[in-house]
C-alpha positions, 0 to 999 in steps of 0.5 A, a space after each residue: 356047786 349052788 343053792 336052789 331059793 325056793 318061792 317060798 324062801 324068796 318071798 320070805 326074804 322079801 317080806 324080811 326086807 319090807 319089815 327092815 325098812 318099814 322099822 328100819 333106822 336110817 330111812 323114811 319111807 314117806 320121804 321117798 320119791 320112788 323106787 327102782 328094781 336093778 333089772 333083771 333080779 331086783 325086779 320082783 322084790 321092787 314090784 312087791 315092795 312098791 304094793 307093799 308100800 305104795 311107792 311109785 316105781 320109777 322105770 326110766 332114770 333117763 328123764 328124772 333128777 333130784 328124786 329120793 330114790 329106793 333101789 332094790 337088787 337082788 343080791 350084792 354078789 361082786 358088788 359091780 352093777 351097784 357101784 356102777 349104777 351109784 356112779 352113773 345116777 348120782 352123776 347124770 341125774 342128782 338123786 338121793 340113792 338108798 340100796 337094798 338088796 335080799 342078800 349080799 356076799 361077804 366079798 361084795 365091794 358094795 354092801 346095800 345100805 339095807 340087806 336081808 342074809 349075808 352069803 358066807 360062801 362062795 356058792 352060786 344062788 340060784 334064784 327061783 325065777 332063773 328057770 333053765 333054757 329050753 332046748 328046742 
């Protein structure tokens, strides 16, 4: 079984997370150097996020260090792709990371540092910008 995200709830929760990281504790968002969506989910929350906020999108990590960085996933499902990403950065590149994410599984073995809904089942999301194959 799985859920269906709407546009508009979508949007709603990306507007919900701005709101927690504009009043949030814990960030500063004038001292943040830029930010990065995790392709392919964290992508639209990212583009809307750097409008929202006027912070530069950082696309390519490969020639960047010691930046203040903001990343933005989509959902912490098992929690793999941000600790892998964490790993990889902070090693190769020096930055400072805050993660933020729409939603995050209860089960996740990363929890964002910011997130909007917490999943309490074990059901697939499916998010509104996952359209289906199309036969040809």
């Amino acid at each position: 079984m799985s859920i269906n995200i709407s546009w508009d709830s979508y949007l709603n929760v990306i507007r919900s997370l701005g709101d927690m990281l504009e009043h949030g504790i814990g960030i500063d968002l004038s001292k943040i150097d830029g930010i990065h969506g995790i392709p392919r989910g964290g992508l639209i929350p990212t583009t809307i996020l750097s409008h929202r906020f006027d912070i530069p999108l950082v696309y390519n990590l490969k020639d960047t260090s010691n930046l203040n960085l903001l990343v933005i996933e989509d959902i912490s499902d098992s929690g793999s792709t941000l600790t892998e990403f964490k790993k990889i950065t902070e090693f190769y590149n020096n930055h400072k990371l805050t993660f933020a994410s729409l939603y995050y599984r209860y089960s996740t073995t990363f929890v964002p540092d910011f997130s909007v809904i917490r999943i309490e089942h074990d059901e697939w999301l499916n998010f509104p910008y996952e359209v289906p194959k199309i036969s040809t």
